[in-house]
C-alpha positions in Angstrom: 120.1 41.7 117.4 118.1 39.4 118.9 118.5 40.8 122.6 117.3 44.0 120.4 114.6 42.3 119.3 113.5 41.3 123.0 114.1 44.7 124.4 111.7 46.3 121.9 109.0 43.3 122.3 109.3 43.9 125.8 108.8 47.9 125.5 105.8 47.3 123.2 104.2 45.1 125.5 104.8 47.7 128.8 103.5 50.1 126.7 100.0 47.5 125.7 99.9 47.0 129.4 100.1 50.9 130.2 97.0 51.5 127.7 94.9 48.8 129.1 95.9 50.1 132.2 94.2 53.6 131.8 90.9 54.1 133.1 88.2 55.7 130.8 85.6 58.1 132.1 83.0 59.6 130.3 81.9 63.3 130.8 78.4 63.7 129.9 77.9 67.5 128.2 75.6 69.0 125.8 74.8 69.7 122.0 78.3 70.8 120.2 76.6 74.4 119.7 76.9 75.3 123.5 79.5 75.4 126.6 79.5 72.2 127.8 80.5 70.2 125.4 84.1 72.3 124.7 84.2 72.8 128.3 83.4 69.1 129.0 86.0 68.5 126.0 88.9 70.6 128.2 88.0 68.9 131.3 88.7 65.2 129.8 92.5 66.6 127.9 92.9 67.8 132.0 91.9 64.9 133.2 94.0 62.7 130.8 97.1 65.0 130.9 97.2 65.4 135.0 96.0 62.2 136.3 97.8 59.7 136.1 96.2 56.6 135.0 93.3 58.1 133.7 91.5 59.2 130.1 88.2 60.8 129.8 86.1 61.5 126.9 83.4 64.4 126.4 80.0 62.8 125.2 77.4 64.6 123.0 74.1 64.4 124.9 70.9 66.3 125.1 72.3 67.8 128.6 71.3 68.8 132.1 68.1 66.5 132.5 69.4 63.8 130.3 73.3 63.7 132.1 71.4 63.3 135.4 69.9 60.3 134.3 73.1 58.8 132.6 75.0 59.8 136.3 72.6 57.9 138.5 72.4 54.8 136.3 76.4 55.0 136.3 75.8 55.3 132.5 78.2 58.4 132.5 81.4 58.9 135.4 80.9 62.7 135.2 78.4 65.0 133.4 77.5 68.8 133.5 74.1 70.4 134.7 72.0 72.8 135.8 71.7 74.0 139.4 68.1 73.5 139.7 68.1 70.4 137.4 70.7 69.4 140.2 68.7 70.4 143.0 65.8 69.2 141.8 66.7 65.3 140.6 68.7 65.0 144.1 65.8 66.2 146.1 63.1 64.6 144.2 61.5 68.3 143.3 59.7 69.8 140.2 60.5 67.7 136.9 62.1 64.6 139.1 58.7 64.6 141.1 59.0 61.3 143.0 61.9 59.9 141.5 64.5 61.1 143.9 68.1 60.4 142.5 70.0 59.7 145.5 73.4 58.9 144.6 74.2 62.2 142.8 76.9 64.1 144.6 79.0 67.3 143.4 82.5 67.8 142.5 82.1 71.8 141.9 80.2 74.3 140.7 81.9 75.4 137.3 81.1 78.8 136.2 77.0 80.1 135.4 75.0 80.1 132.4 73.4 82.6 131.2 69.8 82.7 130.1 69.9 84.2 126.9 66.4 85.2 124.4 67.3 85.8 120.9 65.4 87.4 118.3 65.8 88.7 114.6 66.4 92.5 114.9 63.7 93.6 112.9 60.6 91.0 114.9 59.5 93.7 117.2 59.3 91.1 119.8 60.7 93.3 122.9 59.9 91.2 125.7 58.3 88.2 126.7 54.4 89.5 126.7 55.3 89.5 123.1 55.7 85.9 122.5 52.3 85.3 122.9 51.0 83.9 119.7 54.7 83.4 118.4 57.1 80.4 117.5 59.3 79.9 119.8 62.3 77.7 120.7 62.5 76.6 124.3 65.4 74.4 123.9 65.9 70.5 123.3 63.9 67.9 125.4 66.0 66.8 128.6 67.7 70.3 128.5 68.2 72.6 131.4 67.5 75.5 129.0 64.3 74.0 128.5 63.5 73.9 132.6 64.7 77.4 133.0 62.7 78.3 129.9 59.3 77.6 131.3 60.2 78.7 135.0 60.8 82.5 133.5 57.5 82.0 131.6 55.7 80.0 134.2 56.9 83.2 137.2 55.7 85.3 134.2 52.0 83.8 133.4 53.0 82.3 130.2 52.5 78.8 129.3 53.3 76.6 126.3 49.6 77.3 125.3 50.2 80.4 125.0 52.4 80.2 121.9 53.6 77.6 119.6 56.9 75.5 121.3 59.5 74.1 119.5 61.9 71.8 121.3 65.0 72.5 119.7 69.1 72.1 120.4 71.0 75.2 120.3 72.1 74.4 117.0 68.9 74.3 115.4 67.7 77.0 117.3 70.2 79.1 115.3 69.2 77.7 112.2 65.6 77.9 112.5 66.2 81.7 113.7 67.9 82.7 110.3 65.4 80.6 108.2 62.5 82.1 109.4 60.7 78.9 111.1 60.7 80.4 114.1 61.1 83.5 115.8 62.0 83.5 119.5 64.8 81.3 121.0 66.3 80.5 124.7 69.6 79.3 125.6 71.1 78.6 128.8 73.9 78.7 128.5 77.7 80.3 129.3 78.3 83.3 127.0 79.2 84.0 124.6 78.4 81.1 123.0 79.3 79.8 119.5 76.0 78.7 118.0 74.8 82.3 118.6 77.8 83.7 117.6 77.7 82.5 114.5 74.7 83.7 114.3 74.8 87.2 114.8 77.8 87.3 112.2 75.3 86.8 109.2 72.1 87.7 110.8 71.3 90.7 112.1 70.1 89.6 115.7 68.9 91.5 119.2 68.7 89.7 122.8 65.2 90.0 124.6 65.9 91.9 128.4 64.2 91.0 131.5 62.5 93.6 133.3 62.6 93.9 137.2 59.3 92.9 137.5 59.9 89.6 135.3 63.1 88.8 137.3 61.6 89.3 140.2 58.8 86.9 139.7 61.4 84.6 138.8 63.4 85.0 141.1 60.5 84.2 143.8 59.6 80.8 141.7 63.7 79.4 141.3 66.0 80.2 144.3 68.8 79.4 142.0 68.2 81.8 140.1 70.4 85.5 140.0 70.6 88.7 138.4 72.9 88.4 135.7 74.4 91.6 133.2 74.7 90.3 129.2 77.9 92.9 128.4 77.7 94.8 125.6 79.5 93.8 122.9 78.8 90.1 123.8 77.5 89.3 120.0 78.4 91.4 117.0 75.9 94.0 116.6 74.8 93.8 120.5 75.3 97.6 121.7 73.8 98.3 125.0 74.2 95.4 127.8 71.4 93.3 128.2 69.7 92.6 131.9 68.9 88.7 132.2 69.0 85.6 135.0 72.1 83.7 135.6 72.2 80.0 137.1 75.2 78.2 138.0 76.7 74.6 136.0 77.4 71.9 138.3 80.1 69.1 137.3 78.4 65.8 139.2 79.7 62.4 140.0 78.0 59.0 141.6 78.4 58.8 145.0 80.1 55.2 144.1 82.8 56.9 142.4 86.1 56.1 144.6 87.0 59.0 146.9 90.2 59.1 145.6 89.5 60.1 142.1 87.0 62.7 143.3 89.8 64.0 144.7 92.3 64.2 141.7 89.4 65.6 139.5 88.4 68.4 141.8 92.0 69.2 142.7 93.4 69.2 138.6 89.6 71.1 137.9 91.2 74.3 140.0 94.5 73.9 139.6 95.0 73.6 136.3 92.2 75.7 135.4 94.1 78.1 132.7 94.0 75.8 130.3 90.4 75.5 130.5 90.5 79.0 130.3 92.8 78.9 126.6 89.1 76.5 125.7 86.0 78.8 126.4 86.2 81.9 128.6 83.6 80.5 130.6 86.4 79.1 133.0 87.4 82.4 134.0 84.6 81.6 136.6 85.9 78.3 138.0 87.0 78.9 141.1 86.9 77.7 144.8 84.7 80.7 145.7 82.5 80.6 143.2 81.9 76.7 144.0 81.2 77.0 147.7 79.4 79.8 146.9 76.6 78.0 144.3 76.7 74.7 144.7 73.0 73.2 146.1 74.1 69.9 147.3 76.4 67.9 149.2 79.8 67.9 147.3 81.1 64.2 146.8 83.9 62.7 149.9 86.9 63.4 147.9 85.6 66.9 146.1 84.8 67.8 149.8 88.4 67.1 151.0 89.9 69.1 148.2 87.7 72.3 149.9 88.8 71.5 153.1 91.9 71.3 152.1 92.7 74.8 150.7 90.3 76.3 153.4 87.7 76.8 151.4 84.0 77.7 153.8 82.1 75.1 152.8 78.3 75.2 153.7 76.2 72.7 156.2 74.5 71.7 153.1 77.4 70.6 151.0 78.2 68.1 153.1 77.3 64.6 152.5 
């Protein structure tokens, strides 16, 4: 009994030691009413089921701007953002205007967002020469919905004077949609998304097109930007596909984090990436191709030996 007694002291402690053992990395997302946080949310149970000695948690934050910041002060291990958030905090562009973040590297470019203009279906507001004068969600502060909101309307002669701005998660956007407080609002944003799925189940709702003209103009203004087809049948009630701008999601990392993990991350990221897929369709895009493809700065060491690896053509660019 006693040599029992040992053995199972002796498991328990192994066990304590095996815990302690296990690094924790945080994943910096988004707002629980969007892509990143259930995609960020897959990416940790990967992380934590394929890695050995690793767990990961997914973090609620007010994303792209926000996780750049959290990255670069080694707040955060990995977080999610926008291409031209990306481009712009590691080139010290546009909103990160002399505040060049340096030590931001990629690990892959995940699948794209969507912009994505919602309206009630009865506003009459049919494009965006109609939000003049109108309430309007352009998504939360620190959000890359917010950036690519204002380089549309920017490309497009529109400015936040032109119509009353609410800064507003995609959660609230939603509510504040079927309450009447306001009556425009952007996401950005893989679809479909829940927050505006929900939505569109008790609210009779219509997405806002692009024109040529309007893409074009932004297309001139945000080289990340690309045509991108809203299907029919996204939303409930949605008909007729819907003619909008696409930008690609970029999983980041420190340029401290150890070479070796990069690896493990990028390599479990592609290879295990049906069961991101069984999370948020959005994964159906996560692919080696589509990473090399859309990714706007240098990829970290050990993402970059993961693409050389399985032959993947990586640009001059993506190299550190």
């Amino acid at each position: 009994m006693r040599a029992m007694k040992l053995a199972v002291a002796a498991s328990l402690l192994i066990s304590a030691q095996a815990a302690v053992a296990q690094q924790q990395l945080s994943i910096a997302t988004g707002g629980t009413g969007g892509t990143y946080y259930p995609y960020g949310g897959g990416l940790a149970e990967l992380i934590k089921n394929h890695i050995d000695g690793y767990d990961a948690v997914a973090e609620v934050t007010g994303a792209s701007v926000e996780n750049m910041g959290l990255v670069w002060r080694g707040d955060s291990d990995l977080a999610l953002a926008l291409a031209d958030t990306v481009y712009q905090g590691y080139t010290g562009t546009g909103d990160f205007e002399g505040r060049e973040l340096e030590n931001i590297r990629a690990i892959a470019s995940i699948y794209p967002n969507a912009v994505q203009i919602v309206t009630m279906a009865d506003s009459g507001i049919d494009s965006l020469d109609d939000l003049a004068g109108k309430v309007v969600s352009v998504g939360a502060p620190g959000s890359g919905t917010e950036l690519n909101a204002r380089a549309i309307l920017e490309a497009n002669g529109l400015t936040y004077d032109d119509f009353d701005a609410r800064r507003l998660n995609f959660n609230e956007t939603a509510d504040a949609l079927r309450d009447g407080d306001i009556d425009v609002g952007f996401w950005s944003v893989g679809p479909p998304t829940s927050s505006i799925l929900n939505l569109a189940t008790t609210s009779d709702v219509r997405l806002i097109g692009l024109s040529e003209e309007e893409m074009q103009k932004a297309l001139e203004a945000e080289p990340v930007f690309a045509p991108y087809e809203l299907r029919a049948d996204l939303y409930e009630g949605m008909d007729a596909a819907v003619q909008t701008l696409g930008i690609p999601n970029v999983l980041i990392a420190s340029s401290e984090m150890d070479e070796e993990t990069a690896y493990q991350i990028t390599r479990t990221l592609f290879e295990q990436t049906d069961e991101l897929i069984a999370i948020h369709p959005a994964a159906n895009d996560t692919t080696v191709e589509f990473s090399v493809n859309s990714t706007p700065i240098p990829f970290h060491p050990g993402a970059l030996r993961y693409y050389e690896e399985v032959g993947a053509e990586v640009q001059d660019k993506q190299r550190p």
